[in-house]
C-alpha positions, 0 to 999 in steps of 0.5 A, spaced: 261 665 367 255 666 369 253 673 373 248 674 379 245 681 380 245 684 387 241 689 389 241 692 396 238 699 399 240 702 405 235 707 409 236 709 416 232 704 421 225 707 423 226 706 430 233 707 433 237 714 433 239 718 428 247 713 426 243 707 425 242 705 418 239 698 415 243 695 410 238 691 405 239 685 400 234 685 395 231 680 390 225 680 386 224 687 389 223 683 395 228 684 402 231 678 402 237 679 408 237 686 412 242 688 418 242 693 422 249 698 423 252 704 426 254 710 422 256 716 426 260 721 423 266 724 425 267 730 429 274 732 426 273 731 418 266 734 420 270 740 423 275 740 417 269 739 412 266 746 415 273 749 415 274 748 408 267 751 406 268 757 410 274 758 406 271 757 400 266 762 401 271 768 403 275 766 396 269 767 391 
């Protein structure tokens, strides 16, 4: 059985808002294939995360 490499770089995309990102495959070091998609994050695990820092800081 014979394997490929598969080399790929996500960026955020220059020219759109701050959630958008572009996923690319690359061959050769050369984009062969790129998409465009939307990562928001989400309020409540952010607001979780934030909660659990600040207890972590009063702990120590």
């Amino acid at each position: 059985m014979e394997y490929s490499s598969l080399d790929f770089q996500i960026t955020r995309s220059p020219e759109a808002s701050p959630y958008i990102y572009r996923a690319s495959i690359l061959e050769d070091g050369n984009v062969v294939a790129s998409n465009d998609f939307e990562l928001r994050q989400d309020l409540k695990l952010s607001q979780m995360l934030k909660s659990i820092e600040k207890k972590s800081y009063r702990k120590s």
